[in-house]
Structures are given as C-alpha cells and as structure tokens.
C-alpha positions, 0 to 999 in steps of 0.5 A: 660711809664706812664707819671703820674707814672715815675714822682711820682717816680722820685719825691719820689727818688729826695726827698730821694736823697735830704733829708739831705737838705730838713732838714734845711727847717722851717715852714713860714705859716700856712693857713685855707681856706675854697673852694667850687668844681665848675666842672663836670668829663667833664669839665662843669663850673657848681655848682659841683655835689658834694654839700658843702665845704672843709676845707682846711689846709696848712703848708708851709715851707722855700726853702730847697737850693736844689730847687735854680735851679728852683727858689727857690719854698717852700715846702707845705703839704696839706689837704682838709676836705669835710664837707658831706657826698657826697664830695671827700677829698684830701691831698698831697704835692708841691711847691709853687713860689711867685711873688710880683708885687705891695706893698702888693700884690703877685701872686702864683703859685703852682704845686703838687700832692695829692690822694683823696677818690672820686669816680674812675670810672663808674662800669656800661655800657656806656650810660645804665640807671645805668651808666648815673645816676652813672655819673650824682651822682658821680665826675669820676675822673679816678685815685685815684692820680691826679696832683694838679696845684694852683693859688693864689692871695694874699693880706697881711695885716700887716707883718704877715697876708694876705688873699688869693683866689686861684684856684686849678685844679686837673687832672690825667697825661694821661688827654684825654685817655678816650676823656674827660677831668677828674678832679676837679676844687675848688675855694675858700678863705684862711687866712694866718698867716705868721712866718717870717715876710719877705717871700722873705728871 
C-alpha cells in the first residue's frame, strides 16, 4: 500500500474520530514569516530555481487531550504565498512539539502535511533537450501532496512575543522511487505573537 496514502487516511479518520475533542482547542499564536527555497528536485543546497520569497502565515491552537499520548503537540494550520510568478505555493496542516532548553529560548519540531501548486513532473524524455531544460526551469517534486517536517529555533521577547527561524522540508512518502530525492527545502524568519502568555499551559 502506498506509504503516503494509508496515513493521509488514517489522519483524516483520527480527526473525524477525535473531532469532539479537537473542539475544546484555542488559538495560542498567531505567526508571519517570510522564507526563501534553497533546494534543487535533487537534492543540491543551492539559490532554489524558483526565485523570490513566500510569505507565510501560521495559526496555531492548544493541545486538544487526545494527543497527551504522543506528548501533547499543538495543532497548526498553514499557508505559504510566493511572491512571483515562477514560485510553488503551499498550505496544510500538523503538530508541532516544544522544548524549553534556556530561559527564553525553545526548540521546535513539527510534523505535517500540505499540497502545493508546483510542478508535478518532466512531461518530456529523459535527458532530451526539452526535458533537460524543463528540468532545469521547474522544481519536480513528484506529487501534488507532500510530508512537511519543521524545525525552529525560537527565542521570546517579553511574554507575548518571539522570533523564529525555522527550517521546513517537504518531500513525498515514497522518497527514492525514481532514485532521486524530490522536494523543497525553505528557510526562513517569522515573528510570533503569542495569546497565552505561558505556552506550556
């Protein structure tokens, strides 16, 4: 079964399940960032062939009690707006885990999943002319659903604001069927305005 599909289900069907719980969640934070791609479909670190910036909002809620089993993650929704013409934008939806390791600062993890509007795959032959340029204009990604894992580094200013800069990878569940690793690589800073004043509560 495919890897990718069998837990999209199983994520929408633990939702459904869950609802009534997922109901006494609140909205904690709010976030703004802005993040640029620094991956190629295979895998380079380089400038990103797709040019400019996304704008990205967040919202993210409390952690609804049925996720207390896998350390109470909160809850977010997700955009990400390019700002031309030639960039892939995306939104979805995930957890995210917080560790305070120093006062004022935190780690963050995240997990989750989007769907996006770039490019799915190189409609010419292999190594032709056109599909070596198509390649070489477009970010292939394989799939219009991909897995989105985050890492943030944050660092609060006063009770209600902080600063982030986090990484995101997004790649598809069958990573390597083609031989390649396929995805997108975004780095970037967000500013985080923050409704409860003590996240760990």
């Amino acid at each position: 079964m495919n890897l990718k599909f069998f837990c999209s289900t199983l994520l929408v069907t633990a939702a459904s399940l869950l609802a009534p719980s997922a109901a006494h969640a609140e909205i904690e934070e709010v976030r703004i960032g802005a993040v640029g791609n620094i991956r190629s479909d295979q895998g380079d670190i380089v400038e990103g062939k797709q040019e400019g910036t996304n704008i990205e909002l967040e919202i993210v809620s409390s952690s609804p009690d049925f996720l207390n089993l896998i350390g109470s993650p909160r809850p977010y929704v997700m955009g990400s707006f390019a700002t031309d013409s030639g960039g892939v934008s995306f939104g979805g939806v995930g957890v995210l885990w917080r560790w305070e390791f120093a006062d004022g600062w935190a780690f963050e993890p995240g997990f989750g999943y989007i769907v996006h509007d770039g490019e799915i795959d190189n409609p010419f032959a292999p190594l032709s002319p056109e599909g070596v340029a198509f390649e070489r204009e477009h970010q292939l990604l394989g799939s219009r659903d991909l897995f989105r894992s985050s890492f943030a580094l944050e660092r609060e200013f006063g009770s209600y604001h902080a600063l982030q800069l986090y990484w995101q990878h997004m790649s598809h569940g069958q990573i390597l069927d083609e031989g390649r690793n396929q995805g997108l690589d975004y780095v970037g800073l967000r500013y985080l305005y923050r409704f409860d004043a003590d996240p760990a509560d």
